[in-house]
C-alpha positions as semicolon CSV with decimal commas, in nm:
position;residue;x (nm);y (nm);z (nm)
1;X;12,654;12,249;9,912
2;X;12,802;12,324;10,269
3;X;12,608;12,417;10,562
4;X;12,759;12,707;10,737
5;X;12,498;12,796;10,945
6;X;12,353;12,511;11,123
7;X;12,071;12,707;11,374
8;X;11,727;12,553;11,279
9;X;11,830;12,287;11,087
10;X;11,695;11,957;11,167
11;X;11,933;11,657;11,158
12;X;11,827;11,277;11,162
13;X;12,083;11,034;11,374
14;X;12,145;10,668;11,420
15;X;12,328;10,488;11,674
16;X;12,286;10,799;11,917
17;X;12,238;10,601;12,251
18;X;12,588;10,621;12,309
19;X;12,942;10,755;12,158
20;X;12,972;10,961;11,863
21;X;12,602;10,943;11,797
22;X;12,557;11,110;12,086
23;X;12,793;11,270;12,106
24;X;12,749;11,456;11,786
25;X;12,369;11,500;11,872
26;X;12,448;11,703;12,172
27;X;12,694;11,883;11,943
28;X;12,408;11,976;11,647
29;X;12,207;12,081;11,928
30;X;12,456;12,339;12,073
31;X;12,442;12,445;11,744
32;X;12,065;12,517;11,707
33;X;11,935;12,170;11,524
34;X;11,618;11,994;11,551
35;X;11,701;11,645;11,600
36;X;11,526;11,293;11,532
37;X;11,780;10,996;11,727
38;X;11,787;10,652;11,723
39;X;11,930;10,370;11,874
40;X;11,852;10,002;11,949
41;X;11,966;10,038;12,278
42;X;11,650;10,222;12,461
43;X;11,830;10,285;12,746
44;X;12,138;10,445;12,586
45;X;11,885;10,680;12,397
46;X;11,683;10,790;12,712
47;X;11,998;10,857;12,879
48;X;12,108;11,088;12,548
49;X;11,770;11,249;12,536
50;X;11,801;11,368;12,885
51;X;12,107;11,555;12,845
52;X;11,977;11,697;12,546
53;X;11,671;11,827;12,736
54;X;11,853;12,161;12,848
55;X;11,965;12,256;12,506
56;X;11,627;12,404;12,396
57;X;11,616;12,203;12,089
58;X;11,323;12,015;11,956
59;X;11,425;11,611;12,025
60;X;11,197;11,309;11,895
61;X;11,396;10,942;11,932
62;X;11,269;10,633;11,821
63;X;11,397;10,260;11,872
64;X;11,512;10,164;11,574
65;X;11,687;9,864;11,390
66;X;11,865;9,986;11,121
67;X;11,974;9,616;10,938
68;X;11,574;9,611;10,926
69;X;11,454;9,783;10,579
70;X;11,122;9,845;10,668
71;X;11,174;9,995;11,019
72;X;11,389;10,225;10,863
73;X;11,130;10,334;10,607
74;X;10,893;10,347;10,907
75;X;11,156;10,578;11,070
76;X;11,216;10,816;10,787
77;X;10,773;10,806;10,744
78;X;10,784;10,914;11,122
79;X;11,027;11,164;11,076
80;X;10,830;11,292;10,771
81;X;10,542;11,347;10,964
82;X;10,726;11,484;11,245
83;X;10,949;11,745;11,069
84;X;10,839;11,751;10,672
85;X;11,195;11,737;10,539
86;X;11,540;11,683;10,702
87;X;11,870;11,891;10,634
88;X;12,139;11,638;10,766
89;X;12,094;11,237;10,824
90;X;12,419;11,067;10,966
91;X;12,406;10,677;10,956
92;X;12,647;10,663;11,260
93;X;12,509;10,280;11,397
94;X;12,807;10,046;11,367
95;X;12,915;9,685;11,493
96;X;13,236;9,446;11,451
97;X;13,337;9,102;11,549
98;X;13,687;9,062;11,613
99;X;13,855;8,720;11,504
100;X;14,018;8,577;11,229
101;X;13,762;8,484;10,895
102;X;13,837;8,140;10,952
103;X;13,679;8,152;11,318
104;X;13,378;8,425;11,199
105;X;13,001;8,253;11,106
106;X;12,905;8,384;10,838
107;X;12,586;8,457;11,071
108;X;12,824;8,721;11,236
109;X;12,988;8,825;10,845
110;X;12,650;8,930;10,801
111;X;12,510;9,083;11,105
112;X;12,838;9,307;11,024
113;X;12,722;9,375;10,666
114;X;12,348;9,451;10,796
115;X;12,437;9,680;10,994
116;X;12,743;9,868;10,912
117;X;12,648;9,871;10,527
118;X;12,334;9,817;10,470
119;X;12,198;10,058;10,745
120;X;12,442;10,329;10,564
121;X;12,237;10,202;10,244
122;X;11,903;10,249;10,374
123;X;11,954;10,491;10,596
124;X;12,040;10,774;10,335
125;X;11,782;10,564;10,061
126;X;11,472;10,631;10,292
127;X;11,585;10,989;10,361
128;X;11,691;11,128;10,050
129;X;11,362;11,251;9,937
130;X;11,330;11,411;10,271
131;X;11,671;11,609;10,216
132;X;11,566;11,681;9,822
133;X;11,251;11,864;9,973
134;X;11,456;12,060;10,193
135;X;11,627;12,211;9,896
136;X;11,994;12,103;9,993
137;X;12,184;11,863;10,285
138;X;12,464;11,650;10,396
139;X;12,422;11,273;10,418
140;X;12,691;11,200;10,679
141;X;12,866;10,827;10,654
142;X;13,045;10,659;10,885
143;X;13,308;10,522;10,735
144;X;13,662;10,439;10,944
145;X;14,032;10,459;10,924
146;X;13,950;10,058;10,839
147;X;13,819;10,172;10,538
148;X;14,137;10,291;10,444
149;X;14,317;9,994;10,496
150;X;14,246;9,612;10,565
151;X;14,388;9,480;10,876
152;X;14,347;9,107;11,041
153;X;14,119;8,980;11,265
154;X;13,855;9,268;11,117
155;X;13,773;9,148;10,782
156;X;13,388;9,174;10,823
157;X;13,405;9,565;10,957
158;X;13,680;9,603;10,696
159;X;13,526;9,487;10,453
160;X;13,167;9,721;10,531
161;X;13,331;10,028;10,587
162;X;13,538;10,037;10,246
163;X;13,176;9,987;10,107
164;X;13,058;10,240;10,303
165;X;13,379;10,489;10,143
166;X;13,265;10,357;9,746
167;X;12,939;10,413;9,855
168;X;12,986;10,743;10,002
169;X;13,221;10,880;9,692
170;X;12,931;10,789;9,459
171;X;12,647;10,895;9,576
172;X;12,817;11,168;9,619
173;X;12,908;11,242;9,281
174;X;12,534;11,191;9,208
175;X;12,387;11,444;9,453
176;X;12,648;11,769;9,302
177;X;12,352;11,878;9,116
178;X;12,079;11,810;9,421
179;X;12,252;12,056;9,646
180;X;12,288;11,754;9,865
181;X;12,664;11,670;9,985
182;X;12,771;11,365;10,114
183;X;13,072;11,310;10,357
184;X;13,273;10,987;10,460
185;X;13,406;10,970;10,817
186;X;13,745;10,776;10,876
187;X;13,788;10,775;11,253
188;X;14,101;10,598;11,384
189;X;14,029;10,486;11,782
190;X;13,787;10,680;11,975
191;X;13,583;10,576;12,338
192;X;13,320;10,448;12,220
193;X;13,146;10,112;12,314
194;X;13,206;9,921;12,007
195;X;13,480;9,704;12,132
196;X;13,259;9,675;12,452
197;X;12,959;9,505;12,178
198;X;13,173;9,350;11,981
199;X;13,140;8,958;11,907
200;X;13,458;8,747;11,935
201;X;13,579;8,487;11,725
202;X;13,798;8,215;11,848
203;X;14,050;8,207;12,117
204;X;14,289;8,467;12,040
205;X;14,000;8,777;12,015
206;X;13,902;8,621;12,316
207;X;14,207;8,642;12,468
208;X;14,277;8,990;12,376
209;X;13,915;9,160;12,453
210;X;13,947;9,254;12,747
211;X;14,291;9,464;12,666
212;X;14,103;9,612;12,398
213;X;13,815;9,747;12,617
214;X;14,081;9,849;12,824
215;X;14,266;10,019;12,584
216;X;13,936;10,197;12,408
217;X;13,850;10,368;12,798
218;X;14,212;10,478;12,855
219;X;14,371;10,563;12,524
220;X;14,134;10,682;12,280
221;X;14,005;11,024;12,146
222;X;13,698;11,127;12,323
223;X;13,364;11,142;12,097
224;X;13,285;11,483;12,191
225;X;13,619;11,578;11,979
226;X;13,550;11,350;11,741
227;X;13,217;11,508;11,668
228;X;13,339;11,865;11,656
229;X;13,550;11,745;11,357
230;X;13,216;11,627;11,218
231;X;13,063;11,926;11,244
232;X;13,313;12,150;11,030
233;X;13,334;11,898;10,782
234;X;12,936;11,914;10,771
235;X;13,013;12,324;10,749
236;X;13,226;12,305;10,470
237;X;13,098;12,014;10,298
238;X;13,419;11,768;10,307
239;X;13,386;11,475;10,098
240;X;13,621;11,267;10,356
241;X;13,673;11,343;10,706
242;X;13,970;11,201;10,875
243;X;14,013;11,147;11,266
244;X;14,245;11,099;11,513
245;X;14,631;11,059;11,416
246;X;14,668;10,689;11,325
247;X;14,409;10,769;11,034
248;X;14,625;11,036;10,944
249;X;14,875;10,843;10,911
250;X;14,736;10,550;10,733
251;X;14,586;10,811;10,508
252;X;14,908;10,885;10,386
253;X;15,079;10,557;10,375
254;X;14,823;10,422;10,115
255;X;14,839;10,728;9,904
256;X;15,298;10,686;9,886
257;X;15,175;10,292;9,877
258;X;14,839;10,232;9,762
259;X;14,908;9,845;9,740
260;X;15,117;9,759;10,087
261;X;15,265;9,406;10,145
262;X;15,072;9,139;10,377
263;X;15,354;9,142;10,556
264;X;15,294;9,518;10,648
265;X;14,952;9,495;10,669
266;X;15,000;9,250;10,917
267;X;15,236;9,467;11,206
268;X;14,879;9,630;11,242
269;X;14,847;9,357;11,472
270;X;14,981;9,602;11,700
271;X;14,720;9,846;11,697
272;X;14,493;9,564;11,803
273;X;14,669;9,435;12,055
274;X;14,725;9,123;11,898
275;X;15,079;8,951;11,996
């Protein structure tokens, strides 16, 4: 069920200490939410709660792990007792490693995994009966133009956020009845500080990180427009949000060929930096 009006809701984020998190916080705010944040960076999240301070709006933020199942069921506990029931949870906390799967750990595979999918998984698991009581919701998922389509050097955040779009289709199929909707985001590049955390994997992400960072302050969409898009898919209830051009784009290209050659694949290279 959408959620036109937005005033006095109270919305639950992860990963708010910086980018879209925040970015989107400050947005639900200007809109008249309640918010509980969280971040693992506590410095990011002060930062966030002070320039939420002059919107009005009721703020509680919490340091919080999401790859760790029983913090988050602390968190949603906390938020129980803070609030009684939520209206909107976005799991927005997300990490990659850059490198071919040759050069990646599989310590790194699943610190990936932990957090990108499993703190989706947990995030909306622990929350759920906090949305039911509120009578309807949005869980909000984010997802990534990688989630459309696999790309080298990514395959751990590749492979996360297409679990992140299965999970997101089903669980929203399962909530039609609950009054509870539940929308995939698929942003392309925005300025955030994810290439900035990112783990590298042998010499060649090495050698192109600092291009990337480069390229992520200079070239990308800002959050703040990338969480206005959010927000009307969050009003109208839109199973899939798509940001930024170059998810357009791929968007498309997989639906005229849903099954493109390596060879294709692979000239997305370019969009990585990667000569």
């Amino acid at each position: 069920m959408p959620l036109p009006r937005l005033k006095d809701r109270i919305a639950v984020i992860t990963g708010a200490g910086s980018g879209i998190g925040r970015a989107t916080a400050k947005a639900l705010a200007a809109e008249g939410c309640d918010l509980a944040i969280s971040d693992l960076d506590e410095a990011g999240l002060a930062e966030t709660v002070r320039q939420l301070e002059s919107s009005g709006r009721k703020v509680v933020s919490h340091r919080v792990d999401v790859s760790d199942r029983a913090a988050m069921a602390a968190y949603a506990k906390q938020v129980e007792e803070e609030f009684g029931h939520v209206h909107i949870v976005m799991n927005n906390a997300g990490v990659t490693v850059t490198g071919e799967f040759e050069h990646q750990s599989i310590e790194d595979f699943e610190w990936v995994v932990r957090i990108n999918f499993l703190g989706v998984v947990y995030g909306a698991k622990f929350f759920l009966p906090l949305l039911q009581r509120a009578g309807e919701g949005c869980i909000v998922n984010l997802s990534s133009m990688f989630g459309l389509v696999g790309v080298p050097m990514q395959t751990s955040y590749c492979a996360t956020k297409f679990a992140v779009r299965g999970f997101s289709e089903s669980l929203g199929a399962e909530l039609v009845d609950h009054n509870i909707d539940v929308v995939s985001v698929h942003p392309g590049g925005i300025a955030t500080r994810i290439v900035h955390n990112a783990r590298t994997a042998g010499s060649r992400a090495a050698r192109m990180q600092k291009g990337l960072e480069k390229m992520f302050e200079t070239k990308m969409m800002a959050p703040e427009d990338a969480a206005q898009r959010i927000l009307r898919g969050i009003k109208r209830g839109s199973p899939r949000v798509l940001i930024t051009k170059e998810t357009y784009a791929t968007d498309v290209l997989k639906r005229i060929f849903p099954a493109l050659p390596p060879k294709a694949v692979a000239r997305a290279r370019k969009l990585l930096g990667v000569n």
